[in-house]
C-alpha positions, 0 to 999 in steps of 0.5 A: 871367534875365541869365545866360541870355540871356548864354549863348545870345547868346555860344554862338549868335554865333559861329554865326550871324555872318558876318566883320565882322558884330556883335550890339548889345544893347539893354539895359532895364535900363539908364536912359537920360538926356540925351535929351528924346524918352525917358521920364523916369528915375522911369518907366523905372525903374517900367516896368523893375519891371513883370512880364510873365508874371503879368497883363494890362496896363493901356493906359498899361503897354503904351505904356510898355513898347513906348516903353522898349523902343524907346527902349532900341533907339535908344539901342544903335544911336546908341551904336553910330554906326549912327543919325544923330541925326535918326532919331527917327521916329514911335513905333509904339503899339497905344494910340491917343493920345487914351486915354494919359495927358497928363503924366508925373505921369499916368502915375506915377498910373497906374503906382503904381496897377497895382502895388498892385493886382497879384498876380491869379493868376486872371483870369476871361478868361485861358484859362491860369487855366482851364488851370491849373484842371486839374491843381489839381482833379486834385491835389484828386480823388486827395488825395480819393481817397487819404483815402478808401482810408484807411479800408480800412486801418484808419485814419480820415481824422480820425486821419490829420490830427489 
């Protein structure tokens, strides 16, 4: 995934770039220390293995990821000397307070749970799943259908499997 974001930043920026102008990157991957405001290094390095693309999230995954991302921001941009020390500002969260886990240690829990019980490929309440529904039973119908056209040619589907 690297690779391509690394092309279309570096094939884009002479493009969109005025004289004088650069592009900083926040990087998620790197774990970032020596700030107490940042999450601790084991949860950085948890919400780092969360996958995106596969499930829904738990609250405690959405505020930490909004956290890392933004934490990762605000780290390039100091790195950068284009924010003083004393932007820490309000975090953003669509999770309210009183329903995130109070310590580190909840969260942890938390964590090490969703990982365990992941790997859903269907979820009831996801219109994807039901989407992905159609080609499977369609791949089904014409496997159906061939199996039976078998037949005109002398072939049993029996001796065509086994």
């Amino acid at each position: 995934m690297n690779r391509i974001s690394d092309f279309e930043i570096h094939s884009v920026a002479p493009m969109i770039l005025k004289e004088g102008q650069t592009i900083l990157l926040a990087n998620l991957q790197e774990e970032i220390q020596g700030d107490p405001s940042v999450s601790p290094g084991v949860i950085q390095r948890t919400i780092r293995m969360t996958r995106t693309d596969l499930d829904s999230f738990l609250p405690e995954e959405i505020h930490l990821l909004i956290k890392q991302g933004y934490d990762a921001a605000r780290h390039t941009f100091r790195n950068a000397n284009t924010l003083s020390n004393g932007m820490n500002g309000d975090r953003w969260s669509p999770i309210p307070n009183d329903k995130l886990p109070a310590t580190t240690s909840d969260y942890e829990r938390a964590l090490r749970k969703t990982h365990q019980s992941r790997l859903r490929l269907w979820e009831w309440k996801d219109y994807t799943s039901w989407i992905a529904l159609i080609p499977l039973l369609s791949s089904a119908l014409i496997c159906l259908l061939l199996i039976n056209r078998l037949g005109e040619f002398g072939i049993s589907s029996y001796d065509y499997f086994f």
